[in-house]
Backbone as CSV, one residue per row, in Angstrom:
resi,resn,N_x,N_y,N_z,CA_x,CA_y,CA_z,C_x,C_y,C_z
1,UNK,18.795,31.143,-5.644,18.351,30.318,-4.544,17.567,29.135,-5.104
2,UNK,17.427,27.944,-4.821,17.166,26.706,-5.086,15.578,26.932,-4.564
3,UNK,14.529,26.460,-5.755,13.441,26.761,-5.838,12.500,26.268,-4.459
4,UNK,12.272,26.857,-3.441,11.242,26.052,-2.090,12.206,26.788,-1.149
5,UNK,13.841,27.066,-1.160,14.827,27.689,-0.071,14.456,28.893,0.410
6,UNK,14.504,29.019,1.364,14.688,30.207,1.601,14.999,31.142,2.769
7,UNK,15.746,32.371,2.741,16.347,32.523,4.414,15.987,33.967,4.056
8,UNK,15.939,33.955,5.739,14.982,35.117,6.040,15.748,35.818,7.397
9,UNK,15.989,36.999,7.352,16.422,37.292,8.612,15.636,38.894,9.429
10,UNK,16.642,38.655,10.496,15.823,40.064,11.369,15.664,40.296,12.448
11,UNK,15.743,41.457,13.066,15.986,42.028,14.333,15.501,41.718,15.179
12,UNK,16.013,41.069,16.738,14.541,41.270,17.230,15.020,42.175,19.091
13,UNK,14.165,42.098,19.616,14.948,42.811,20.748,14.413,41.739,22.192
14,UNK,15.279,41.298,21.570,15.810,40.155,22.831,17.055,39.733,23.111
15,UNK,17.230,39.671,24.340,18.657,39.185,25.475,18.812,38.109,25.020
16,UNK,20.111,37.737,24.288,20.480,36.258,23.944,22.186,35.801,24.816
17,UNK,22.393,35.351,25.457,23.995,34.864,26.415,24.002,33.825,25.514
18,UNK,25.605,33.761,25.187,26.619,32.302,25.089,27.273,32.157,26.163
19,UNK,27.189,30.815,26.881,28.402,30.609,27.523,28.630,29.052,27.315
20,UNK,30.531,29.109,27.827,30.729,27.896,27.709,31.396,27.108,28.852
21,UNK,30.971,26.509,28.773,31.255,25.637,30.737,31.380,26.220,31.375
22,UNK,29.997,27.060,31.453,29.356,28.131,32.327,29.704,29.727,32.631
23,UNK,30.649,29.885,31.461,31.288,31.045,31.719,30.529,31.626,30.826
24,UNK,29.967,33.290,30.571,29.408,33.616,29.615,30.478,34.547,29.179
25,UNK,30.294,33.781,27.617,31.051,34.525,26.508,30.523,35.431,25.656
26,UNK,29.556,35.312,25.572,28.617,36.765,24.712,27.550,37.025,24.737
27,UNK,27.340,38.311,25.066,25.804,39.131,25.995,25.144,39.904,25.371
28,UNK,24.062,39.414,24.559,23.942,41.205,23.826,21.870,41.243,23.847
29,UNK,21.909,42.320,23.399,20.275,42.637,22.885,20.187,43.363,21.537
30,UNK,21.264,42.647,20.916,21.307,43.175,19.292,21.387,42.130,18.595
31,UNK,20.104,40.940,18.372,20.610,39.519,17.754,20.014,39.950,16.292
32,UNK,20.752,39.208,15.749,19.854,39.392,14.617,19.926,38.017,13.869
33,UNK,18.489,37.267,13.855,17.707,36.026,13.978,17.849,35.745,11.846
34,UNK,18.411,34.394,11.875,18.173,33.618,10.913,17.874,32.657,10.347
35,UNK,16.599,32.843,9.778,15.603,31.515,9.530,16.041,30.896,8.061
36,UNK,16.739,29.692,8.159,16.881,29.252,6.697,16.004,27.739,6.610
37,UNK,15.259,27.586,5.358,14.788,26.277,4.988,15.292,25.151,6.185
38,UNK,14.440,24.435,6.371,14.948,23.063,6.483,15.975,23.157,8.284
39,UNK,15.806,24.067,8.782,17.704,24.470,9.794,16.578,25.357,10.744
40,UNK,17.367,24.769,11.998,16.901,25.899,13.060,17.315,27.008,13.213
41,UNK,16.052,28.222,13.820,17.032,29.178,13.871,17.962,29.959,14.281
42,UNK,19.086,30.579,13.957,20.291,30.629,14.506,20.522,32.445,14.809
43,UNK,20.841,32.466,15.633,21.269,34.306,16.501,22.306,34.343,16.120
44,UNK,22.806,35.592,15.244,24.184,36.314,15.013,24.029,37.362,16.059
45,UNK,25.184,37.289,16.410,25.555,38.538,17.329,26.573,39.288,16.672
46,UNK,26.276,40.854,17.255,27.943,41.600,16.945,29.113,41.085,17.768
47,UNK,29.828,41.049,17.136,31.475,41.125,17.791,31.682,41.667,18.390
48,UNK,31.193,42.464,19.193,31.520,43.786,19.955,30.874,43.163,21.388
49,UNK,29.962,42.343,21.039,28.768,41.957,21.875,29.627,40.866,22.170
50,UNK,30.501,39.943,22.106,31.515,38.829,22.898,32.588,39.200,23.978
51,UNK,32.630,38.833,24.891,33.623,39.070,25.533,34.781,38.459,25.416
52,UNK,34.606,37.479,25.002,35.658,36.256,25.052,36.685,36.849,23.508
53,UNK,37.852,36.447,23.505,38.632,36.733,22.409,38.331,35.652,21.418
54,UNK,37.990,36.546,19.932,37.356,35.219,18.986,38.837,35.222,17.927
55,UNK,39.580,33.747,17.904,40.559,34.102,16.880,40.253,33.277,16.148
56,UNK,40.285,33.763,15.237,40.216,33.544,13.728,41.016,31.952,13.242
57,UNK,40.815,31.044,13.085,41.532,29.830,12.301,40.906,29.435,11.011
58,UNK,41.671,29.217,10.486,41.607,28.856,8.940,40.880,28.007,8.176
59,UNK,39.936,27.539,8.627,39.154,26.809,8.324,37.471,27.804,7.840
60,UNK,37.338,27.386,6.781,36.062,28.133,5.412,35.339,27.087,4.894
61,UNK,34.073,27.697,4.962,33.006,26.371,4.148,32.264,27.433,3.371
62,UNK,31.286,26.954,2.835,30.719,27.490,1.360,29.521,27.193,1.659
63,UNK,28.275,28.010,1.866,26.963,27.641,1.417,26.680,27.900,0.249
64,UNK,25.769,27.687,-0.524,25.601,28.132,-1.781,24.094,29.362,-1.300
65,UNK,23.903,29.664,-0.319,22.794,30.573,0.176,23.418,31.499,0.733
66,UNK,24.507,31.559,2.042,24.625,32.661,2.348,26.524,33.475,2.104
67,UNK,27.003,32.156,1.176,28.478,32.654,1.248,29.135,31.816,1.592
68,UNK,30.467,32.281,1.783,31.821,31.865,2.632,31.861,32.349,4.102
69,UNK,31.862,31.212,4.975,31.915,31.212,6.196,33.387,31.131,6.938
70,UNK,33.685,32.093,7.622,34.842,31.791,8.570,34.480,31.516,9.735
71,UNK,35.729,30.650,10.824,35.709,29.960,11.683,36.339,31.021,12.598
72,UNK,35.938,30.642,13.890,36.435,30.923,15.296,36.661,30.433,16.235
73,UNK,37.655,29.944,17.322,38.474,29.515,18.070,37.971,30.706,19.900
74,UNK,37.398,30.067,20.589,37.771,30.263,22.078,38.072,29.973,22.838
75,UNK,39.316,30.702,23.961,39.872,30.016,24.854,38.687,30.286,26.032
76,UNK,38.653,29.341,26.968,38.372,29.766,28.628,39.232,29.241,29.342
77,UNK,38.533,28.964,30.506,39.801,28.818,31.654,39.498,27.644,31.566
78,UNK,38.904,26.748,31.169,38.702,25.200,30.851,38.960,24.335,29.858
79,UNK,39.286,25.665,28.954,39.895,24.642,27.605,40.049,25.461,26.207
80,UNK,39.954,24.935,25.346,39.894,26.103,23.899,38.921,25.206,23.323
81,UNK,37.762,25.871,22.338,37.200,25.982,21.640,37.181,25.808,20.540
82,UNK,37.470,25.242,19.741,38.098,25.180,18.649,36.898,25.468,17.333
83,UNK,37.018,26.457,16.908,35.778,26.549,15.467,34.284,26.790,15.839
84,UNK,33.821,26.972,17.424,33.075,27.373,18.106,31.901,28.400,17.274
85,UNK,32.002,29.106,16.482,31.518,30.295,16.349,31.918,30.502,14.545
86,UNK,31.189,30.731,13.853,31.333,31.429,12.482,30.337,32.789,12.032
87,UNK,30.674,33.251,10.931,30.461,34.230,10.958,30.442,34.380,8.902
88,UNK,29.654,35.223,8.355,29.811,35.517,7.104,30.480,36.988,7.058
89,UNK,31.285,37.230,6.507,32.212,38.590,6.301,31.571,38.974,4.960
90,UNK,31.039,38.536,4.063,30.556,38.841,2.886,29.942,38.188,2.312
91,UNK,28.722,38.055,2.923,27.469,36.836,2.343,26.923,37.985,1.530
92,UNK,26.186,36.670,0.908,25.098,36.750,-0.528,24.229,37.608,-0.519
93,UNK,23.764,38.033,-1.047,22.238,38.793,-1.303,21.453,38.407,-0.597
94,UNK,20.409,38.691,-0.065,19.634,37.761,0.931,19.785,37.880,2.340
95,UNK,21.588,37.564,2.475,21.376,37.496,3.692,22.445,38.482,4.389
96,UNK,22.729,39.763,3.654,23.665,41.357,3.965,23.094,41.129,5.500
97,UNK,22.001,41.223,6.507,21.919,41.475,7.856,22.824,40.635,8.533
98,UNK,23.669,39.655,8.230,24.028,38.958,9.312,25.772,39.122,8.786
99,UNK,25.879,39.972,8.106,27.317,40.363,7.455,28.444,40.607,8.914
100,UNK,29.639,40.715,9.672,30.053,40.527,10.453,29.837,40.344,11.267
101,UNK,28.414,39.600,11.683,28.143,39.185,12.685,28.582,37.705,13.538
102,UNK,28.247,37.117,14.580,28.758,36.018,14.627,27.782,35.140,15.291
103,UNK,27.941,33.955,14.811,26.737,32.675,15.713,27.213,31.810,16.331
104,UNK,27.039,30.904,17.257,27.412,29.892,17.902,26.786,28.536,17.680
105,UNK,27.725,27.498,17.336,27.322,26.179,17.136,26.787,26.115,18.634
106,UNK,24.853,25.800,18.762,24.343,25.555,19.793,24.507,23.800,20.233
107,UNK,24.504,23.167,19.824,25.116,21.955,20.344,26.832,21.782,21.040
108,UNK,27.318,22.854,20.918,28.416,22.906,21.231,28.821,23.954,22.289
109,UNK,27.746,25.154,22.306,27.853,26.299,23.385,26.009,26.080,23.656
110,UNK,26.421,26.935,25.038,24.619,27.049,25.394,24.354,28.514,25.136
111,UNK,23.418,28.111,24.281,22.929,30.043,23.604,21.797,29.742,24.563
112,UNK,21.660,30.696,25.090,20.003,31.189,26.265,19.163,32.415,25.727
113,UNK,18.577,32.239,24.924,17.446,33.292,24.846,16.549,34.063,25.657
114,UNK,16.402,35.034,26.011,15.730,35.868,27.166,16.322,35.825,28.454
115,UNK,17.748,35.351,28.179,18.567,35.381,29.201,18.831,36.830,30.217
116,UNK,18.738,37.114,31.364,19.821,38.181,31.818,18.260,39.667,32.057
C-alpha cells in the first residue's frame, strides 16, 4: 500500500436501498462500509441483497489497493444500466470483507442510508 493510503472496512447494522428511477433495486441490513484514502465512503452489499438481475459485462479495472474490479449491467422498466454496480471477486489483502460483494456508482443510482 502506498505510504499515507489506506482502506479500512466494516460492518455496520444499517438499512441501506438502491434504487433507480425510483424503483428499488437493492435492500439490505448487511452493508459492509468502505473507507479508502482520499474517496467517499462506499456500501457493498451482498448479491443476494439485490433484487434487480445484475449481469455481468466485460468491462475490468485495476486498483492497485483493492484488486480487479468487475462490472454490472441493470435493466428496469426505464432503461438499462449499463456498468451500474462493481464488485471485487478477489481483492487484495486489506480489503477480503468486501470480496463478492457489490456497490453502486452513487452519482449514478440513489443509495439511501437508514432507508426503510
Amino acid at each position: 500500500m502506498t505510504q499515507g493510503h489506506t482502506i479500512e472496512t466494516r460492518r455496520e447494522d444499517v438499512h441501506v436501498e438502491v434504487r433507480l428511477d425510483g424503483t428499488v433495486v437493492a435492500s439490505s441490513d448487511r452493508p459492509v462500509l468502505l473507507d479508502e484514502t482520499g474517496l467517499p465512503t462506499v456500501h457493498y452489499l451482498p448479491k443476494a441483497d439485490v433484487q434487480a438481475e445484475l449481469r455481468p459485462i466485460a468491462l475490468r479495472t485495476h486498483c492497485p489497493f483493492k484488486g480487479d474490479a468487475s462490472y454490472w449491467t441493470i435493466e428496469t422498466e426505464s432503461g438499462t444500466h449499463d456498468g451500474i454496480a462493481w464488485s471485487y471477486e478477489e481483492p487484495k489483502e486489506g480489503a477480503e470483507n468486501i470480496r463478492g460483494l457489490v456497490a453502486f456508482f452513487a452519482d449514478r443510482a440513489e443509495v439511501v442510508v437508514g432507508a426503510g
